[in-house]
N, C-alpha and C positions, 0 to 999 in steps of 0.2 A: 391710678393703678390699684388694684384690687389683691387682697393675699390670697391667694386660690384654697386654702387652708380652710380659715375664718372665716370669710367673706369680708372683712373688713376696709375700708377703704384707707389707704397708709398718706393718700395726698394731703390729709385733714389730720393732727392730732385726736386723740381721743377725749382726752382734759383740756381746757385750756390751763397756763400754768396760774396758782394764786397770786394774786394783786396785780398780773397784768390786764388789759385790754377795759372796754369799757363798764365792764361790772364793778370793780371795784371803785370809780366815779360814781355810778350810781348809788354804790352803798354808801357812800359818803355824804352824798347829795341828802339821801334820808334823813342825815345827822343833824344838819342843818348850812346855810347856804356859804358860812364866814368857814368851814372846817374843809368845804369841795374845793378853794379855791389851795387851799394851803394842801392837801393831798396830791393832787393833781403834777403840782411843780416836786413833789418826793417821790413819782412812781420810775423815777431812770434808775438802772438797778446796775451797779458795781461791783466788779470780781476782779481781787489781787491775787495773783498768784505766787505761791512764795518762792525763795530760792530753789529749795530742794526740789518742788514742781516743776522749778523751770528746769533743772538738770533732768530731770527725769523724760519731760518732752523732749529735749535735746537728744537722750539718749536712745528713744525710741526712734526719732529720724533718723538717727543715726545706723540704729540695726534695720527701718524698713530698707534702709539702702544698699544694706552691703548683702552681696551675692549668698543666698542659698549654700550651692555646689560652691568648691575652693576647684575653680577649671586648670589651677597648674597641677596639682595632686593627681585633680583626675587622669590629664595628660599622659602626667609622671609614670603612674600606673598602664594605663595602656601601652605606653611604649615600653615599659618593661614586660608587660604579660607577651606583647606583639615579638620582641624580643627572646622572651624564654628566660630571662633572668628574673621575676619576681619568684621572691623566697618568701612561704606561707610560715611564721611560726607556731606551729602547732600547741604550743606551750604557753605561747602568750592569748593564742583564743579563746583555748580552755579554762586560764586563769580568768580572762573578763567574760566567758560563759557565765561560770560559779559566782563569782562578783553582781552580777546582773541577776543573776535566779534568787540569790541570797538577800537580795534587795526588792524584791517582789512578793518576801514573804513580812 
C-alpha cells in the first residue's frame, strides 16, 4: 500500500527497530565469537505494564464501547418537540452561551 501523499510505501517500516532483527548478531559477531552466542539468547524483549496502564486500557475499551448519541434523550426529545411540549429555557442557554465564550478566551 502506497501513501498517496509521500509516495512512501506503509507495508515496510522505515527503520528497523534497534537491537532487533539480524544486524544486531552481526555487530556482535565483530566482537568476537564467545559474546554472539551470549547476545543472541538476550535479544527477546519484555514489556510490564503497570497497574495504572492497565486501568487506563481498560478504561479506553471501556469508552470505545459505549454509544456516541445517549438514544433515550434523543428519543425523549423528539417525542416531546413531536408533541409540542419541549420547553427551551432561554436563560439557561444564555448562561452556558457566556460560560463557553468566556472559556475560549
Amino acid at each position: 500500500m502506497t501513501d498517496k501523499i509521500s509516495g512512501i510505501s506503509t507495508a515496510e517500516p522505515l527503520a528497523k527497530p534497534a537491537g532487533s532483527g539480524s544486524n544486531a548478531v552481526a555487530a556482535d559477531k565483530s566482537q568476537g565469537e564467545g559474546s554472539a552466542s551470549v547476545s543472541t539468547a538476550q535479544t527477546a524483549d519484555h514489556v510490564t505494564l503497570t497497574d495504572s496502564a492497565r486501568s487506563l486500557q481498560k478504561i479506553e475499551e471501556a469508552v470505545a464501547k459505549a454509544p456516541v448519541v445517549n438514544a433515550a434523550k434523543v428519543a425523549a426529545v423528539k417525542q416531546s418537540i413531536s408533541a409540542g411540549t419541549y420547553k427551551i429555557n432561554a436563560g439557561q442557554v444564555a448562561s452556558k452561551l457566556l460560560k463557553y465564550e468566556r472559556g475560549l478566551k
